[in-house]
C-alpha positions in Angstrom: 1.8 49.8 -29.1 0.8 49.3 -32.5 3.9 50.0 -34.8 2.7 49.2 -38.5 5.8 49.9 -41.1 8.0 51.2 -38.7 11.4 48.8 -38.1 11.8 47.4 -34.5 15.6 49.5 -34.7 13.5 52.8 -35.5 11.0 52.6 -33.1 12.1 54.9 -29.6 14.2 57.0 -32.1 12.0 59.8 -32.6 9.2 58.8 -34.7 7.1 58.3 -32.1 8.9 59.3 -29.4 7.3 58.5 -26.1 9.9 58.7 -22.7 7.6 55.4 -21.3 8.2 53.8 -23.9 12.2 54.3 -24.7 12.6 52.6 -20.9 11.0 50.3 -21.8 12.8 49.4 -25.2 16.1 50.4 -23.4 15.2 47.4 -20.5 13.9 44.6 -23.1 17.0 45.7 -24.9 19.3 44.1 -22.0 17.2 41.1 -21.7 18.1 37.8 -23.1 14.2 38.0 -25.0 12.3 40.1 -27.0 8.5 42.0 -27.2 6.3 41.3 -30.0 3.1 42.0 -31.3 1.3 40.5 -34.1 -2.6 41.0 -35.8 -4.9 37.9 -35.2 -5.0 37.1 -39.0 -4.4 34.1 -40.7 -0.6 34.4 -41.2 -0.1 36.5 -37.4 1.0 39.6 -39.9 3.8 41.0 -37.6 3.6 44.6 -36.4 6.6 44.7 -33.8 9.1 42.4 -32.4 11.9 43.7 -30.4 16.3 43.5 -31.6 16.2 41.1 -29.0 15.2 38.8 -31.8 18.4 39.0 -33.5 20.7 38.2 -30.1 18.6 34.8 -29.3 17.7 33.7 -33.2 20.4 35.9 -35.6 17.4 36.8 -37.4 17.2 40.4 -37.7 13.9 41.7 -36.7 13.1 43.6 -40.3 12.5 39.9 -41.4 9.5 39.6 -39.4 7.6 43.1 -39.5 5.4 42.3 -41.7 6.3 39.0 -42.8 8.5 40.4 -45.5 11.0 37.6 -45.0 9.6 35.3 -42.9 6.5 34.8 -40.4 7.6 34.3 -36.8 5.9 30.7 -36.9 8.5 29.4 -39.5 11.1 30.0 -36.7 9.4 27.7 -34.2 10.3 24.3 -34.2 8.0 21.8 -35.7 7.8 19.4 -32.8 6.4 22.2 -30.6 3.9 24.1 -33.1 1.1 22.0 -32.1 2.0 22.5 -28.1 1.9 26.3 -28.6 -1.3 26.5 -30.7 -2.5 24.5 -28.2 -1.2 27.2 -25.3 -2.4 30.2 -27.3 -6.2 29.0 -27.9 -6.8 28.1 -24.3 -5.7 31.1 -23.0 -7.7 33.1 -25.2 -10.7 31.2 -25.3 -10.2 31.8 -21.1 -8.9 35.4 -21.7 -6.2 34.9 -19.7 -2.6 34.9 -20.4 -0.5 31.7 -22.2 2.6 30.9 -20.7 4.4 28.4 -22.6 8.1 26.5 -23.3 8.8 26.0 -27.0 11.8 25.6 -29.2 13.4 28.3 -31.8 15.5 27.0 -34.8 18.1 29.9 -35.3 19.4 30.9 -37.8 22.9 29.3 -37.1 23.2 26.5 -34.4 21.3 24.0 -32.5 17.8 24.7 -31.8 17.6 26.6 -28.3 14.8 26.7 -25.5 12.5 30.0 -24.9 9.3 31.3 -22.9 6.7 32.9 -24.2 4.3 34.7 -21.8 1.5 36.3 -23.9 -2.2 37.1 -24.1 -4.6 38.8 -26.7 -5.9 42.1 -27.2 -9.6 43.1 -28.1 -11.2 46.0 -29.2 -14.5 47.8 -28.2 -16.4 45.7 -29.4 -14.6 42.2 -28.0 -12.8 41.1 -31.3 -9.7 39.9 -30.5 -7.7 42.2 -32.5 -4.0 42.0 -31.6 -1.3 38.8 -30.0 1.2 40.0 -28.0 4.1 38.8 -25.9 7.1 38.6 -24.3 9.8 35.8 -24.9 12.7 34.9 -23.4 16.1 32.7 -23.8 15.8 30.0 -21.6 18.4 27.3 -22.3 20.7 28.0 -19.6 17.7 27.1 -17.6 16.3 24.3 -19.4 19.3 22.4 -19.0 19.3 23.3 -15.0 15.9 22.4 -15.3 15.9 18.7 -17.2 18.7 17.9 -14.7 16.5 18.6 -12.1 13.5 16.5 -13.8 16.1 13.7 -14.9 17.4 14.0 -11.0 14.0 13.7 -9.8 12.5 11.0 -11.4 16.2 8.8 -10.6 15.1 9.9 -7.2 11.7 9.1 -7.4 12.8 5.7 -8.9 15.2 5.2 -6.3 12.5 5.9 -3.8 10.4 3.1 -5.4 13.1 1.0 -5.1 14.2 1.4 -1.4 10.4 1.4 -0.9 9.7 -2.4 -2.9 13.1 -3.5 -0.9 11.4 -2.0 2.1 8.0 -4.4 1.4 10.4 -7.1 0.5 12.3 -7.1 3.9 8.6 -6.3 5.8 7.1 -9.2 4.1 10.2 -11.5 4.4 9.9 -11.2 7.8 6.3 -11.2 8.4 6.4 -14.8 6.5 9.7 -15.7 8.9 7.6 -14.8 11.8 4.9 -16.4 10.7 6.1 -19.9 10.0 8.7 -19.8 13.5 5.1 -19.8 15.4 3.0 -21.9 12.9 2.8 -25.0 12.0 3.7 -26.1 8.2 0.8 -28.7 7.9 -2.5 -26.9 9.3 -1.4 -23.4 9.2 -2.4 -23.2 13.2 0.1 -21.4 15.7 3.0 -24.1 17.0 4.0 -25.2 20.2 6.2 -22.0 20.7 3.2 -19.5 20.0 0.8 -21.5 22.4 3.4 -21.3 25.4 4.0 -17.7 24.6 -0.1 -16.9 23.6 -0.8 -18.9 27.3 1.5 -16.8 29.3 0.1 -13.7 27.8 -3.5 -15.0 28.9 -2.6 -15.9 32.5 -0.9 -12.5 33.2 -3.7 -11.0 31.4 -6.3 -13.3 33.7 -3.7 -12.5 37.0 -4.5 -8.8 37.1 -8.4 -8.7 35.6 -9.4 -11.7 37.9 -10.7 -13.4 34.9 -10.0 -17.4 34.7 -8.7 -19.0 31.9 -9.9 -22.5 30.2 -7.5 -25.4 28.5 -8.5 -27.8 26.5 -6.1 -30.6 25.4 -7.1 -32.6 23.2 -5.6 -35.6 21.3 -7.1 -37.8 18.5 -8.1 -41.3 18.9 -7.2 -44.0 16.5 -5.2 -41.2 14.2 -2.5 -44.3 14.5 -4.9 -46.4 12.6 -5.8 -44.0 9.7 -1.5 -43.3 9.1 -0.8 -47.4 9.4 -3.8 -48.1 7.2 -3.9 -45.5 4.5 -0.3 -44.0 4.9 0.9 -40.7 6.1 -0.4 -38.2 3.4 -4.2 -39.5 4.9 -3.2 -38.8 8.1 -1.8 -35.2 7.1 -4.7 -34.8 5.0 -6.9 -35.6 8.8 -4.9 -33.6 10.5 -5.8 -30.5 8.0 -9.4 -31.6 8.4 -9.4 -31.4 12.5 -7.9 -28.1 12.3 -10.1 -26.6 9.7 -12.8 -28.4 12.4 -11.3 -26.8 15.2 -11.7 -23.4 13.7 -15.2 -23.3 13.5 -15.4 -23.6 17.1 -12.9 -20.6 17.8 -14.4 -16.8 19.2 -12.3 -14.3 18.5 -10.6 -13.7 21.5 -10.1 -18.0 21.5 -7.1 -19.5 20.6 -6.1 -23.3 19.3 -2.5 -24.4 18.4 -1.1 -27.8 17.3 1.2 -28.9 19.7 2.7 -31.6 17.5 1.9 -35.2 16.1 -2.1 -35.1 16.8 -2.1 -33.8 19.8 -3.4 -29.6 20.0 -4.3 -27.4 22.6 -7.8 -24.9 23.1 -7.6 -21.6 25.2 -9.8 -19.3 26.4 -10.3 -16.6 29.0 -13.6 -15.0 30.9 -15.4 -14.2 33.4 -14.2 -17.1 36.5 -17.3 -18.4 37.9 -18.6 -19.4 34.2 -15.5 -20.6 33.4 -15.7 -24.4 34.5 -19.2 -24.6 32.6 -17.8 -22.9 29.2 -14.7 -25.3 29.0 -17.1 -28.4 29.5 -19.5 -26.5 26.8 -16.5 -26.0 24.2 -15.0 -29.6 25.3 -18.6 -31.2 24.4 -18.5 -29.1 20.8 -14.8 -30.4 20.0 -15.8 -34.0 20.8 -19.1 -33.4 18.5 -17.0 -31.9 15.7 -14.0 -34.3 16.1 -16.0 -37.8 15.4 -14.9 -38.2 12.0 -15.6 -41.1 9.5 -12.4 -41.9 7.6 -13.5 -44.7 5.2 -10.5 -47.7 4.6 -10.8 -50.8 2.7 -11.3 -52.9 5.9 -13.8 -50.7 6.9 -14.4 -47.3 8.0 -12.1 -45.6 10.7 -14.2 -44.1 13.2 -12.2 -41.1 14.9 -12.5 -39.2 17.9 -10.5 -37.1 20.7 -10.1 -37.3 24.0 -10.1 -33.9 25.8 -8.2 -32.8 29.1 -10.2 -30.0 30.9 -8.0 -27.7 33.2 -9.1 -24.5 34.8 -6.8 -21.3 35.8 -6.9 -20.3 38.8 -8.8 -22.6 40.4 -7.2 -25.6 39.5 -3.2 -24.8 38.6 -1.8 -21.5 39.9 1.0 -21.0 37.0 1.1 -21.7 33.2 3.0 -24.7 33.9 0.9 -26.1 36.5 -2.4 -25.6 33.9 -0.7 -27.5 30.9 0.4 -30.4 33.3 -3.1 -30.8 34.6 -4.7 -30.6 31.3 -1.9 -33.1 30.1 -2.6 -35.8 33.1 -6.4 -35.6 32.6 -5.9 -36.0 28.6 -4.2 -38.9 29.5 -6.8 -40.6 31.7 -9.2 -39.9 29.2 -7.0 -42.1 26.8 -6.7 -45.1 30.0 -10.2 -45.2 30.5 -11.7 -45.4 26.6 -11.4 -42.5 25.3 -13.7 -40.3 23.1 -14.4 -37.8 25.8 -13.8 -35.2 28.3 -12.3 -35.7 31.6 -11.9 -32.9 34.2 -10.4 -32.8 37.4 -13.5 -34.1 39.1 -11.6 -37.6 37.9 -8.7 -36.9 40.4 -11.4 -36.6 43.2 -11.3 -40.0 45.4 -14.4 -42.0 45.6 -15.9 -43.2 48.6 -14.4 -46.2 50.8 -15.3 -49.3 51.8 -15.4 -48.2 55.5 -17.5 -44.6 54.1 -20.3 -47.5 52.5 -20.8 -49.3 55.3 -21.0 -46.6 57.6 -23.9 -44.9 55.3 -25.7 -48.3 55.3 
């Protein structure tokens, strides 16, 4: 297609007439675009570029054969010359064709939007010898086509939105759950969440035969550290016992503040271990629990007292387990405190009449 000094208008007219290659004008013709082809000089000499020049630019295509008016580069729009150089080198370094959006600056008007899909031709012996291409009037399109960017990103920012008020509404609740079943001071689950946790573990204990172990357990002399030192010592103990507590936990354990300094230790396991483990984990909470506070009278020496109650052994319902563990909490308490009591304290002794008869 090389077309050197011939115009674009008398090309197809005879001179080198050639049946392929009127079609192919006469198509290009109705297009809103045009052909080109240019030598890979330093100024892209132009050899060809179709009349379809003059309906998109109102340049007339004698301007550019040759550069006798103007070289096809001047009609590109600054801003994009460095985006199509860019385009062009890659795709010949890759021999490969560029495809590439780009402005023109008509001749009259506002600049408008074209594509240019090109690639290079080399000779025999691998010089790149010619640029050709074929660009066309895109503006109609570009407009549909920023729309559609400018409607995706709103979307896409939208999206973010709906998806941060999403995490906003997920985390507002996961910190309202959170503080309806903990408590404010320790951080450990509340009253509610050990009732709720507890009938989870009996149910879970009713149909694997497993037993389940409660600890209650309620600090000794806590009174003395809030009359003495004031409350924020006594919040400041409380924090301390749970953080204590803690260290005692398994995984599958659970301990809860039940209010003022009283709190609650659960477990669940195999049922003819479980008397010997609640003892075990009732002797480690008494260990961990004898904490020096110091005052200016002299230190504060606190403890616990522990109430040791045993599913199903011992009660036969949720209710009937925190009322025994209760009761034998508050024995503990009658008879000196700092320790565990279990319900071999509910067993009678032997009687006067039993003594004498074993004498």
């Amino acid at each position: 297609m090389k077309h050197d000094g011939v115009s674009a208008s008398v090309v197809g007219q005879g001179v080198y007439h050639d049946e392929r290659l009127d079609a192919l004008l006469s198509i290009t013709g109705r297009m809103d675009g045009y052909l080109y082809r240019c030598r890979n000089d330093a100024s892209y000499t132009m050899l060809y570029i179709s009349d379809g020049i003059f309906t998109v630019s109102g340049y007339r295509p004698s301007d550019f054969i040759h550069n006798a008016v103007r070289d096809y580069v001047s009609a590109i729009h600054p801003d994009d010359l460095a985006a199509v150089y860019a385009a062009v080198d890659t795709a010949l370094e890759a021999r490969c064709n560029w495809n590439v959006d780009y402005r023109i600056v008509p001749q009259v008007g506002e600049p408008l939007w074209v594509r240019e899909i090109g690639g290079g031709v080399w000779d025999e012996t691998g010089e790149l010898e010619f640029l050709e291409g074929f660009v066309v009037d895109i503006s109609d399109r570009k407009v549909v086509e920023d729309l559609n960017a400018e409607l995706l990103l709103e979307l896409k920012a939208a999206n973010e939105e709906l998806s941060a008020q999403k995490r906003e509404i997920e985390l507002a609740k996961q910190q309202s759950d959170h503080s309806a079943n903990h408590d404010a001071l320790t951080d450990l689950p509340n009253r509610r969440a050990f009732h709720n946790e507890l009938k989870s573990v009996i149910d879970r204990c009713a149909g694997s035969g497993d037993a389940a172990g409660l600890l209650f357990i309620d600090l000794d002399r806590f009174k003395q550290v809030n009359d003495t030192l004031g409350h924020e010592a006594g919040d400041a103990l409380l924090q301390r016992v749970s953080d204590k507590l803690r260290t005692i936990l398994r995984s599958a354990d659970f301990v809860a503040r039940l209010g003022g300094d009283e709190f609650a230790f659960l477990f669940s396991g195999n049922a003819e271990q479980a008397r010997e483990k609640a003892v075990r984990v009732a002797e480690r909470v008494l260990e961990r629990l004898r904490i020096k506070v110091p005052a200016p009278g002299g230190d504060i020496h606190v403890g616990c007292t522990v109430g040791v109650a045993i599913y199903p052994t011992e009660a036969a319902d949720p209710d009937a387990l925190v009322a025994l563990a209760d009761r034998l909490m508050y024995i503990g308490k009658k008879n000196g405190r700092d320790r565990l009591v279990t319900t071999e304290a509910l067993e009678p002794g032997p009687t006067s009449d039993d003594l004498r008869r074993t004498a």
